[in-house]
Phi, psi and omega in degrees: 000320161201170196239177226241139168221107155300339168287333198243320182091040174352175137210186185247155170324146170283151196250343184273128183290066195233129194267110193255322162331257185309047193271131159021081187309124149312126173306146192293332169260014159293309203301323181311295217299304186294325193301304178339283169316001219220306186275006115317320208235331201252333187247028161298311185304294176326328182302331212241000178263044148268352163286019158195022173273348176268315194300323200272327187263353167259002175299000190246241150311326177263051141266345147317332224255340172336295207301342200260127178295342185298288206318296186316327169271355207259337182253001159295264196357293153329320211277302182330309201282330185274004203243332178258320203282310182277292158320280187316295189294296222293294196281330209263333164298316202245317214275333229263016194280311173298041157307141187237112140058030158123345176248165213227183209095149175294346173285304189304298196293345158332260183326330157275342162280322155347313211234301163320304196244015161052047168273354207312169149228357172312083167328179185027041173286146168233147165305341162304326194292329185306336193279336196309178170287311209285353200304335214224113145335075195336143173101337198290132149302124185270352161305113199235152165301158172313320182279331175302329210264333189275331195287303162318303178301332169273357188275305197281329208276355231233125180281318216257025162292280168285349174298309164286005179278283169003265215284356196272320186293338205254293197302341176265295203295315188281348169279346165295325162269038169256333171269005214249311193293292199286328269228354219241292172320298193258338154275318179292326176261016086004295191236028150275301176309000184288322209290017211242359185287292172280347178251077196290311202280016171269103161286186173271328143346298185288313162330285189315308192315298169316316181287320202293341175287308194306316219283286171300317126345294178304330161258328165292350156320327185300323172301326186305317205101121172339305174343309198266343179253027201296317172345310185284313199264038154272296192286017167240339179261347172273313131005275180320285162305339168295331200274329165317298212289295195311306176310320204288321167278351187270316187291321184300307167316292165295331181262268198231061184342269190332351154330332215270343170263018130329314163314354202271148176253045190258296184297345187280307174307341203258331161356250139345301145294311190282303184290315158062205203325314160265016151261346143318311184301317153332307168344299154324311128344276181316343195276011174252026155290330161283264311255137175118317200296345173286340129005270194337293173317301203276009178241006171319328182278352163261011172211218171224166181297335186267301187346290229276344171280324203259308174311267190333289169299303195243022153228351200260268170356274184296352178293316185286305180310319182297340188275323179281332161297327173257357113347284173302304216263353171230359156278357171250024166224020170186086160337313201290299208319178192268131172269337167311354156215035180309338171263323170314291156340321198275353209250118177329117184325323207276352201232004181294303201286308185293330167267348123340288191266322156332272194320319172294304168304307150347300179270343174264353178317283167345308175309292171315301171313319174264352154327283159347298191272002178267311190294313178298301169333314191294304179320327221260290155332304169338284187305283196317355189078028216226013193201078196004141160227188235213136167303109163257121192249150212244122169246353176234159161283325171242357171257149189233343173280351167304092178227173176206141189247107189268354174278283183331334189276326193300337215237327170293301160317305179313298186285356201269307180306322170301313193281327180300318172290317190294321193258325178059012194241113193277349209261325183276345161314292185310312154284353144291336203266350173262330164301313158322320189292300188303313189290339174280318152350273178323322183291313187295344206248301199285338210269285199303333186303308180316286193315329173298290210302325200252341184246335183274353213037021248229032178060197197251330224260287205313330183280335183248033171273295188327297188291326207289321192311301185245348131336271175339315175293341212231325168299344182248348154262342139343325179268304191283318153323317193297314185311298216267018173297306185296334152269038185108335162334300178316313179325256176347305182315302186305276195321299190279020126292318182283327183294312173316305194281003119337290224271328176284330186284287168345292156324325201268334188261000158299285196291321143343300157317321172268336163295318182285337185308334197281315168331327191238356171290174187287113176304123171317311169313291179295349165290299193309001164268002145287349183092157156314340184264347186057054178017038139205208196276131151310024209300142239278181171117150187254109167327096172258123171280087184302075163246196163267019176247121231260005195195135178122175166223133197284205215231338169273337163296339179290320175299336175284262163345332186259334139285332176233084201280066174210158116167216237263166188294322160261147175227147181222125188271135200231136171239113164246133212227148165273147158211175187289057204236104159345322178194163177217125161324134182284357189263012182241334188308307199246120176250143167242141185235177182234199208196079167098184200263154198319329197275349180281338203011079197226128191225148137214167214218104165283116135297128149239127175263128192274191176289324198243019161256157206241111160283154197085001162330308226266120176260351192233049184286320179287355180257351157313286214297333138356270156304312184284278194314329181302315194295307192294348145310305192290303182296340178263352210250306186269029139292306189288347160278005190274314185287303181343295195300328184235023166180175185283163187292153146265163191307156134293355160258046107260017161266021165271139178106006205287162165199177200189141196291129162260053166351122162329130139302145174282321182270084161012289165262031148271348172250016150078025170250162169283180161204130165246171322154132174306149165277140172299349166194092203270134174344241200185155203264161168332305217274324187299328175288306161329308200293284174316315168298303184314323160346262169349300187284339184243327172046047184234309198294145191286147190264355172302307193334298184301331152322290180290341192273298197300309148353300158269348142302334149309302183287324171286331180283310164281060169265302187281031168024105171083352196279234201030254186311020166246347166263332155319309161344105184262130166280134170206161209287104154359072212263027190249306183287334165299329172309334220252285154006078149342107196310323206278333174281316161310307187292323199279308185312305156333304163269000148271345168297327175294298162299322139348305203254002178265319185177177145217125172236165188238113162265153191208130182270157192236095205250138186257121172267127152266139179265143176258176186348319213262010164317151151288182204272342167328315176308291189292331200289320204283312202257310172333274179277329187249285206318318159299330161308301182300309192313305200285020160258347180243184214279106187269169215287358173298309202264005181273302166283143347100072172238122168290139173293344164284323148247062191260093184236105157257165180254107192278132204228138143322096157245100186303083162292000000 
């Protein structure tokens, strides 16, 4: 019926014919429509750097250089060329190709190589997530070239390989949530300052005041959610942009039409000749004309690639080059001007004050998207284990990528008010903010170069055309960035070390953690030689034991047990795991197993979870979990009656560890169960029921006793949102499908309905990690001090799994690492 590993937990191929690739073309006014939509939420940020790329690339030394037209068509020219070549070719052609099952990002080509070339460091992977649908690339071949098969086997065997792909990954992701800090900072006080064009009696003081409110509103906005202002922001970055496009052509005409020969990649070379040391150094500047484009990628997963593509050409592209062409064309016939306002300046008086307050929106429109696109990040690092965790909230009902996190947002606000009061400054902004860009740019270049080779198959000559052509190009401006660490440069830097050494030490004492379970777990042989009672009481109600270990019995039941010699008549070990996948189908999520021979009633149940899925969703699990062991009973009883006919039955131990994808039924009594409805006056909760059989059984307990348990269910449950009617729920034995029934089949279904309706409670350990003596002293500093800080600062994993609080028992354990 499906086939067996014991170590890893086969599960079987998906059998349903759905192209998860391969969806539909969209009809064109779909395709209009999402595109529409799409210049909201992915091209605010882009939208919005002409308000400080002339400014950020003439602020240093090559403002001598003001007065000569060449220069001045020589950094369009620059600018022009670098705006077609890394947006257009780089992203909109080649990277937006590279989607992991519709989503973008440095997390995605991660997660595609992680799952092609086996880069994981991700504990508890099984040869099962290898069974998903979404697990694999159409097309992809497990067959390699000789050279391709040595370069993997050295990737895979050498730790300290994939340790740098890691940090290479984590260091492109904390520099995107550095933008989440500057990108906030540097557009709202960008275009506050136009009111200082027209307005003399306006300081930069008040300014800054202004920028700094706009700044604090905006992020306490953030719990409303995208949702309620998603409306707005299309029609506002399109708005925004026509007006680019429109200044751009109005400057051009009037100031200096011969700007159009610019467009010559002539000027860029005679540049460059004339500017030497300091038009490199410009660079820097220029590189903010990119700031955003990593968007494009990393929003992939709300729209689609031709949206975003279809956006991009025919209205975002040419809008910027003409604003940036008519720029140029009234900075070489006005000299004078302030380049510190230099886009203001360029915009016809009579039309100031509205393109203003656009231009104001804009930038916070801009804002909210990378905001946004930090709260996703965040998440995503989470699922992988690579990220202290945090609270998330779901702000829309129908969009499921909408969150907000409020310590992150809160954490964000602080430092953004920091850098905006400290650097006070757009220019010193402005060079933190080309630093961010570039280094995630280089990560993203180095990441798709892997991916043609290892996923794409596309050989070694095509990937290491891809780094030169545009490696090289993104290193020189890396380099001129690198020139500004001292004028503000250093921010990113500082921030994406601290975000970085967070996210690695976090990983690292994850992982540790999960070595020792694996080091320590319970030998199977010795349970099964305990017998069905496992040498102790049984007592009635269904156990879910919470560890990270998809195979094994983990090391706190033994630790439970030895101390407390009960439990429960059922027990079921529930693992929830991330794997590298964006989302996992629910008809895929849970494989179930059994644990010992049937009479043992030790079931176990792996939740999986993509990167970009939320565990503890599932508000109905033990009554879920419930229906799936009855179905996977039902699926082993007709396997073994399948065999019967062609071979002698097997034993029951040797189906232990056997597992299986189990899918909810839609038809109820196909798993021979009832499901009734909460009773108009319902029983009594776990711990009361529970309370009571002990009564029953010892005929010692005082009946005040059952009074105060009653008490305290009162008091605890509406605590719980929904647990009431979800413990109410009665299960009962099919009696039109039972006649029918396997007796052995029967007996077992019986005994998880019993226990059902005695309780369910959740064990969960609650583990302190130590390095031990003989550590270095790095070890002890990485395990002591910050792993142990970040636990006891985050979300612990109980209230993380939607797990009620009221039956909630952890077990507190040493682990000596």
């Amino acid at each position: 019926m499906w086939p067996t590993d014991p170590e890893n937990g086969l599960s079987p191929k998906n059998t349903i014919g759905i192209d998860v690739y391969n969806p539909p073309p969209l009809h064109w006014t779909s395709l209009l429509v999402l595109a529409y939509q799409s210049c909201g939420v992915v091209y605010g940020d882009l939208s919005t750097s002409p308000l400080y790329v002339y400014k950020g690339t003439f602020s240093g030394s090559l403002h001598r250089f003001l007065g000569e037209e060449a220069v001045v068509f020589g950094v369009f020219s620059v600018v022009f060329w670098t705006v077609t070549l890394i947006p257009l070719l780089k992203y909109v052609f080649i990277v937006l190709s590279a989607d992991d099952n519709g989503e973008g990002g440095t997390f995605a080509l991660y997660s595609l190589l992680v799952r092609h070339a086996k880069f994981s460091l991700m504990p508890n992977q099984q040869a099962a997530d290898e069974e998903l649908s979404a697990y694999y690339r159409p097309g992809y071949s497990t067959e390699d070239t000789p050279m391709l098969r040595a370069l993997r086997n050295f990737l895979e065997k050498h730790r300290k390989s994939r340790t740098c792909l890691l940090v290479m990954v984590l260091f492109g992701a904390s520099l995107v949530i550095g933008d989440g800090v500057l990108t906030p900072a540097m557009s709202v006080l960008s275009s506050f300052s136009g009111l200082q064009v027209h307005s003399s009696a306006l300081t930069h003081g008040e300014v800054l005041l202004l920028s700094c409110i706009v700044l604090v509103c905006l992020f306490t906005l953030q719990h409303w959610g995208t949702r309620r202002v998603a409306f707005l922001f299309a029609p506002v970055v399109v708005l925004w942009l026509l007006l680019l496009g429109a200044l751009g052509v109005y400057n051009i005409v009037v100031w200096n039409p011969r700007i159009l020969r610019a467009l010559s990649p002539y000027y860029v070379v005679s540049f460059f000749q004339r500017t030497g040391k300091e038009g490199w150094i410009s660079l820097g500047g220029v590189l903010l004309s990119m700031t955003g484009t990593e968007a494009m990628y990393a929003d992939l997963g709300h729209f689609t690639a031709a949206s975003i593509r279809v956006a991009f050409v025919g209205l975002i592209y040419p809008c910027l080059v003409l604003q940036y062409m008519g720029q140029a064309a009234f900075l070489s016939k006005s000299p004078n001007c302030n380049i510190h306002f230099i886009f203001f300046e360029s915009i016809p008086r009579p039309i100031f004050w509205p393109v203003l307050v656009i231009a104001t929106l804009a930038a916070i429109v801009g804002s909210q998207a990378v905001i946004s696109a930090t709260f996703s990040i965040v998440r995503q690092c989470t699922a992988l284990g690579c990220f202290p965790r945090v609270k998330i909230v779901h702000t829309s009902n129908r969009i499921h990528g909408q969150i907000y996190s409020p310590e992150i947002n809160w954490i964000l606000m602080l430092v953004c008010l920091g850098v905006t009061v400290g650097f006070r400054d757009t220019t010193l902004i402005g060079h933190a903010y080309g630093m961010a860009c570039a280094g995630v740019m280089v990560v993203t270049t180095l990441l798709m170069a892997l991916v043609m080779v290892f996923v794409w198959q596309q050989g070694f000559l095509l990937a290491t055309m891809f780094l030169l052509a545009f490696g090289s190009v993104e290193c020189v401006y890396l380099s001129a960035a690198l020139m500004k660490v001292p004028q503000g440069g250093w921010l990113p830097l500082a921030l994406s070390l601290v975000i970085v050494a967070v996210m690695y030490v976090w990983h690292y004492g994850t992982r540790r953690r999960h070595m020792f379970d694996v080091q320590n777990k319970v030998s199977l042989k010795w349970l099964h030689a305990l017998g069905p009672s496992l040498g102790i009481v049984r007592v009635p109600g269904i156990g879910l034991i919470y560890s990270e270990l998809a195979t094994g019995v983990p090391a706190i039941f033994s630790h439970f047990v030895t101390n407390l010699p009960a439990f429960h008549q059922v027990l079921v070990f529930v693992c929830v795991k991330a794997v590298p996948i964006p989302h996992v189908r629910c008809y895929e999520r849970h494989l179930i197993g059994r644990i010992g021979p049937r009479e043992f009633r030790m079931y176990r149940c792996v939740v999986r979870h993509g990167y970009k899925d939320v565990p503890g969703d599932d508000n109905d699990f033990e009554n879920d979990l419930v229906v799936r062991i009855a179905e996977f009973v039902h699926m082993e009883a007709a396997e073994a009656a399948g065999n019967s006919a062609d071979a002698p039955r097997e034993s029951d131990a040797s189906v232990e560890g056997r597992m299986a994808v189990v899918s909810r039924p839609f038809d109820l009594s196909r798993t021979g169960l009832l499901m009734r409805a909460p009773l108009p006056n319902p029983e009594d909760s776990a711990v009361v029921r529970a309370a009571t059989a002990t009564t029953a059984a010892t005929s010692t307990a005082d009946s005040s006793k059952t009074e105060t348990i009653q008490s305290l269910q009162t008091m605890y449950e509406p605590e719980s949102p929904g647990f009431a009617i979800r413990r109410r729920i009665r299960f009962e034995i099919d009696d039109v499908t039972s006649e029918s029934m396997d007796p052995a089949v029967k007996e077992e279904l019986s005994a998880l309905v019993e226990a059902k309706h005695a309780g369910v409670a959740y064990i969960m350990g609650h583990s302190y990690i130590k390095a031990r003596k003989s550590s270095s002293l790095f070890k002890k500093l990485a395990i002591d001090v910050a792993y142990t800080f970040l636990r006891k600062n985050c979300r612990g994993p109980a209230v993380a799994l939607n797990i009620p609080h009221i039956s909630l028992i952890e077990v507190g354990m040493i682990y000596y690492v």
